[in-house]
C-alpha positions, 0 to 999 in steps of 0.5 A, spaced: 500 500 500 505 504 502 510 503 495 503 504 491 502 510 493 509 512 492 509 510 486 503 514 484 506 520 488 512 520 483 507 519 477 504 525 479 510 529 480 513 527 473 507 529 470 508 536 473 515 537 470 512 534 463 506 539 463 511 545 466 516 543 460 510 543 456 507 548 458 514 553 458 516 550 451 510 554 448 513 561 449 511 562 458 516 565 461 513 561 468 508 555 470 507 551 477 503 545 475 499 542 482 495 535 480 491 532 485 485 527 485 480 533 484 483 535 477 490 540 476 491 547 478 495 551 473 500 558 474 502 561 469 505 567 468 503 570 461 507 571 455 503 578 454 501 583 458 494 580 458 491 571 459 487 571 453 482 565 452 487 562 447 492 562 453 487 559 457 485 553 451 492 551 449 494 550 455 487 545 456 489 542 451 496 540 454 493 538 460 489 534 457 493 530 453 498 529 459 492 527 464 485 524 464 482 531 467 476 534 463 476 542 462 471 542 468 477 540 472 483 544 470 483 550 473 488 556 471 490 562 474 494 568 472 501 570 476 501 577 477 507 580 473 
């Protein structure tokens, strides 16, 4: 049970790294990914002054290849510049 859950803390950590890769690649100078149960919690530092909903759908669909979560459990949040 306790090598289980070990297991499943380091897939959840590598995932992390893997979307924050991603999610750097194309063009955001900062993310912080946090998976969980419930879904996945994303901060993000916009490439531009403004998160524009394009921002928001791209990194949806990273997320979204990377894990089994629906757009409704994906929440994004902008970092403050």
């Amino acid at each position: 049970m306790a090598a289980e859950q070990i297991s499943e803390y380091a897939d959840c950590s590598v995932a992390e790294a893997r979307i924050e890769s991603m999610i750097k690649a194309k063009g955001y100078p900062e993310a912080v990914v946090f998976l969980s149960e419930e879904g996945a919690n994303i901060i993000v530092k916009p490439k531009e002054e403004t998160f524009e909903s394009a921002d928001a759908a791209l990194i949806q669909d990273i997320v979204i290849s990377e894990t089994k979560y629906a757009v409704a459990q994906i929440k994004i949040v902008e970092a403050a510049v």
